[in-house]
N, C-alpha and C positions, 0 to 999 in steps of 0.2 A: 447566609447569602442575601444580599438585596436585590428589590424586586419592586416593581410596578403591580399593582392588581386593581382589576375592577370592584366596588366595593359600594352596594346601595347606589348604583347607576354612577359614580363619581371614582376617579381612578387617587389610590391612597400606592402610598412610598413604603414597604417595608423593607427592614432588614433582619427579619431570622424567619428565612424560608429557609430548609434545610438543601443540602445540596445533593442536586442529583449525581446517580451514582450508573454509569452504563451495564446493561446486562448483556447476555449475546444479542449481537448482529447490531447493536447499538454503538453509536458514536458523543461523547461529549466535548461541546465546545462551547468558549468561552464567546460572547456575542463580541463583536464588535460593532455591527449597527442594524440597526431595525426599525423601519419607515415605517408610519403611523399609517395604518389604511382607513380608509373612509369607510369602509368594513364595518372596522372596529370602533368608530367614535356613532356610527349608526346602532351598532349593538348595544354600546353602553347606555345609549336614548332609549330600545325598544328591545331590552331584551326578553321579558316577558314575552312579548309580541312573536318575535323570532322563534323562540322554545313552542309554545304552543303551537305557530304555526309548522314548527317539523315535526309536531307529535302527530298531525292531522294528517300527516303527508308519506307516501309507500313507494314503493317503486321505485328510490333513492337513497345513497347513503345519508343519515342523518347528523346536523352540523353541531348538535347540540345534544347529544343520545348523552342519558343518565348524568348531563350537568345540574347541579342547586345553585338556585342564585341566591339561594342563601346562605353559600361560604361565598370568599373570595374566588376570584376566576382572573387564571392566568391569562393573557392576549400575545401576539405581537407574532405576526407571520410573517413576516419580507427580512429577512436575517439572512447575515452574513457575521463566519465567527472561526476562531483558529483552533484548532484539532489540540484539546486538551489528552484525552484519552480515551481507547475504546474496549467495548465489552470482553471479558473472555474467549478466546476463539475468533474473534471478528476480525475479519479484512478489512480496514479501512488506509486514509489515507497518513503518514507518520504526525507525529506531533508539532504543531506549531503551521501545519498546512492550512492554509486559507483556503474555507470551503462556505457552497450555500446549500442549499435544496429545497424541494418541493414542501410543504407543511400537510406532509402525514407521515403516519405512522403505519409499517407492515405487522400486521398480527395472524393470526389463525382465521381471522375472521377475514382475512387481505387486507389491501390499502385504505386506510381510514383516513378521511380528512379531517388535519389538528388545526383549530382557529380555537376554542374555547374549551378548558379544562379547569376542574378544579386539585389537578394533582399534580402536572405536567409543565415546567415553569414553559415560557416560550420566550420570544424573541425581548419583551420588557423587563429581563431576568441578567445577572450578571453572566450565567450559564445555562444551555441546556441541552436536552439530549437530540439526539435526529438517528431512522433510521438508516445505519449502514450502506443497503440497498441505493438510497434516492440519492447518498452524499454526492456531490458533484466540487471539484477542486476549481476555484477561481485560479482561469490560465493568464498567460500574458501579464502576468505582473498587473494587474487591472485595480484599480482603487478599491478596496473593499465598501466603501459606502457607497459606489457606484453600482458593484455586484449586487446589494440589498436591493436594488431595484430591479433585480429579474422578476420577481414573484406580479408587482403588478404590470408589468412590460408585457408578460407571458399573456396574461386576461385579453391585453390586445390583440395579439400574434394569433390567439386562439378564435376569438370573435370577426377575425379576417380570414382565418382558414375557414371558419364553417359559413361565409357569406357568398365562398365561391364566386368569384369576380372574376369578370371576363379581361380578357384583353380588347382597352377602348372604353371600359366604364368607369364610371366615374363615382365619387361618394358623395353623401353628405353626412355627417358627423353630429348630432344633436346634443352639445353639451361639450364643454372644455374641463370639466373636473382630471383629476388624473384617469379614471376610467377611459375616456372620449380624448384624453391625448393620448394614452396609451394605442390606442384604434387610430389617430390620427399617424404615430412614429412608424405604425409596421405599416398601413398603406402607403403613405409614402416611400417605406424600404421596398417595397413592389412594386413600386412607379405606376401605382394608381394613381391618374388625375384628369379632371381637376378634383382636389377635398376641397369642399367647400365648408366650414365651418362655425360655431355660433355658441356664444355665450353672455349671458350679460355684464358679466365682470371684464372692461378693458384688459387688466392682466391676464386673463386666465384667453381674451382674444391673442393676445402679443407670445404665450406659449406657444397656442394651437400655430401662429405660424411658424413658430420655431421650428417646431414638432414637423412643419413640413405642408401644412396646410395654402393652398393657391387665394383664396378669400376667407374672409371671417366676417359674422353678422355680429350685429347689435339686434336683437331680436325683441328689444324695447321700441325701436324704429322702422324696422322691416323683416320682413317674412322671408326666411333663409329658402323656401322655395320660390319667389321672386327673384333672389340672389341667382338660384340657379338656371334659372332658365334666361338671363344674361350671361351667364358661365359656361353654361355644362351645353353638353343635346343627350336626348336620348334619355334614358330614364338607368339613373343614378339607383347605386343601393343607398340606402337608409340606415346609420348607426342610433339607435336614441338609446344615449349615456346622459340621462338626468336622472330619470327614476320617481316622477310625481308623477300621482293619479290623473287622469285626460288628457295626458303627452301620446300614447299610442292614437284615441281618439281624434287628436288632431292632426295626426302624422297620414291617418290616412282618410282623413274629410280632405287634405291639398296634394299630396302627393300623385305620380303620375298614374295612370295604367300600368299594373305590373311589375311595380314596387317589388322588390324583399327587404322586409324591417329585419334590419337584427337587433334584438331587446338584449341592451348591456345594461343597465339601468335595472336595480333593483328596488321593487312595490309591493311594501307588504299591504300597504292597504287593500281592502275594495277599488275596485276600478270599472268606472262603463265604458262600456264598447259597443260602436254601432254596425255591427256585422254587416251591414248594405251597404256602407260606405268599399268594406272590404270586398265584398259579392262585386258590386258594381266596377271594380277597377280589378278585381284578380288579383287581390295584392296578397305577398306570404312573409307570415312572422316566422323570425326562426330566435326563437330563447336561446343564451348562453352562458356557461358559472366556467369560472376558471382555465385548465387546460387543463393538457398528456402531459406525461413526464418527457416524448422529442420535443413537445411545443417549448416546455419550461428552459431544456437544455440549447433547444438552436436561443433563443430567446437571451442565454447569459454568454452564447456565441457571439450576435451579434454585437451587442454590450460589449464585450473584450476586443474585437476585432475594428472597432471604432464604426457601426454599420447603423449605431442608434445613440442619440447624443442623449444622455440620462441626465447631465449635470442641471440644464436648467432647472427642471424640477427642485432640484435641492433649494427651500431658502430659509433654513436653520436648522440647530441641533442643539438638542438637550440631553442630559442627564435621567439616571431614574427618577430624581426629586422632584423633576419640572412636568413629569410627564401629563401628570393633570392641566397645567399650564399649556401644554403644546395640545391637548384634545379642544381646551378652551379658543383658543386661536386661528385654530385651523378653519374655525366657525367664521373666517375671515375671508376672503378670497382675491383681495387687494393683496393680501398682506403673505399669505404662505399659499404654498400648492402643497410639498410633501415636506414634512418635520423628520429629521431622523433622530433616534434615541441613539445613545451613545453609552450603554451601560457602564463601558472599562475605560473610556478617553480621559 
């Protein structure tokens, strides 16, 4: 079988992975597409960084438990793929059914989140497996490279449910990558506004208002809390979807009295914070990774039901062969937002 893999930080093409074979409660399906997550092209830069730091870390399922990044390591979590065949005993949905689901696996141990494996092909694979349990069937006749973008759609959905917005508040949005448009498609499906939004790539502004945002900053020219206090009243929640070190720091040295930051933006570095800043104005951080399995599924509801326009994101598609080519590019921001792989096209 061919296959994408991470391989000495750099993603290598093979073709003799053996093929997975489903056991109970397991479903195999053939990929049809699998969106590059910024995820993954962050891991392939610091994956050292990443392992270590969840070896350090308790109190949470771990993303990287008993990986070597000294073999190859499968990737590719935002898949959508048609129901080759399922485990022994298993209920699934017939063959040939176009389905996505959430990236874990049910074991003895419960729900495990699958992002990096060195056994397990994933969504850079011609096939692979999913369990049973989380399968969910793409309804309405929905584009399947469309449906591949529930998984980071969902990260939004989820990071607006735990921000708890009122009715009459308003956001602002720090950062246009797909993370911060994902945040930007599901406030606006909740008719928050105004979003007020910021990036420094012109393109990745011209998404965010796609996406549904009321203004967007050039934050090379002006200070998106400026922006808002001609926009908005009241004191807005806070998205910051960048994810570099002194973004929180400076979010609450300007923002108002009584702020809630939601951190979508992932730092593995060291980072300062000056607690008085935060004392002084009451302001509260609220951290957030992924979603629920309701979040995942309303999440490819609205995606099918036309409630969340997915397509711009899309601006190209490759092959397994290119797939190193498409991590290299995405280093772009003029140029792509999300790459889908195309294993079987």
């Amino acid at each position: 079988m061919r296959a994408s893999v991470l391989r000495n930080g750099s993603m290598v093409y093979r073709d003799d992975v053996p093929e997975p074979e489903p056991g109970p409660d397991q479903v195999l399906i053939e990929v049809d597409a699998c969106g590059v997550c910024g995820g993954d092209l962050h891991f392939a830069q610091h994956s050292s960084t990443l392992v270590e730091l969840a070896g350090q870390m308790s109190g949470a399922p771990s993303l990287t438990d008993g990986l070597d990044l000294g073999q190859d390591v499968f990737m590719g979590h935002e898949y959508t793929g048609e129901v080759v065949a399922a485990g022994p005993g298993t209920d699934a949905p017939a063959p040939g059914t176009i389905v996505t689901s959430m990236p874990a696996l049910i074991s003895d141990r419960g729900m495990e989140p699958r992002l990096y494996s060195n056994t397990l092909p994933g969504g850079y694979a011609e096939q692979m497996l999913l369990s049973a349990p989380l399968v969910l069937t793409v309804p309405n006749g929905l584009d399947p490279r469309l449906a591949a973008l529930t998984e980071p759609m969902a990260v939004g959905l989820h990071a607006v449910n735990k921000a708890d917005i009122t009715p009459g508040t308003g956001a602002i949005v720090i950062g246009s990558g797909p993370a911060g448009l994902a945040v930007i498609a599901e406030l606006a499906a909740a008719g928050v506004a105004p979003i007020v939004a910021s990036d420094f790539s012109p393109a990745r502004r011209q998404l965010a208002e796609a996406m549904g945002a009321h203004a967007v900053v050039d934050p090379a020219t002006e200070e998106i809390f400026d922006v808002w206090r001609r926009t908005g009243s009241g004191v807005p929640v806070v998205f910051e979807a960048v994810g570099v070190p002194g973004m929180l720091d400076s979010i609450l040295r300007q923002t108002p009295f009584s702020t809630r930051v939601i951190v979508v933006g992932g730092v593995m570095e060291p980072d300062q914070l000056r607690p008085y800043f935060g004392i002084a104005k009451e302001a509260e951080f609220r951290f957030v990774q992924a979603y629920t399995p309701d979040e995942f599924a309303e999440t490819l509801r609205q995606i099918a039901d036309g409630e969340l326009n997915v397509a711009p994101w899309i601006t190209a598609e490759v092959g397994l062969e290119d797939v190193g080519k498409a991590f290299e590019e995405l280093g772009n921001p003029e140029k792509h937002c999300k790459i889908l792989v195309r294993p079987n096209a």
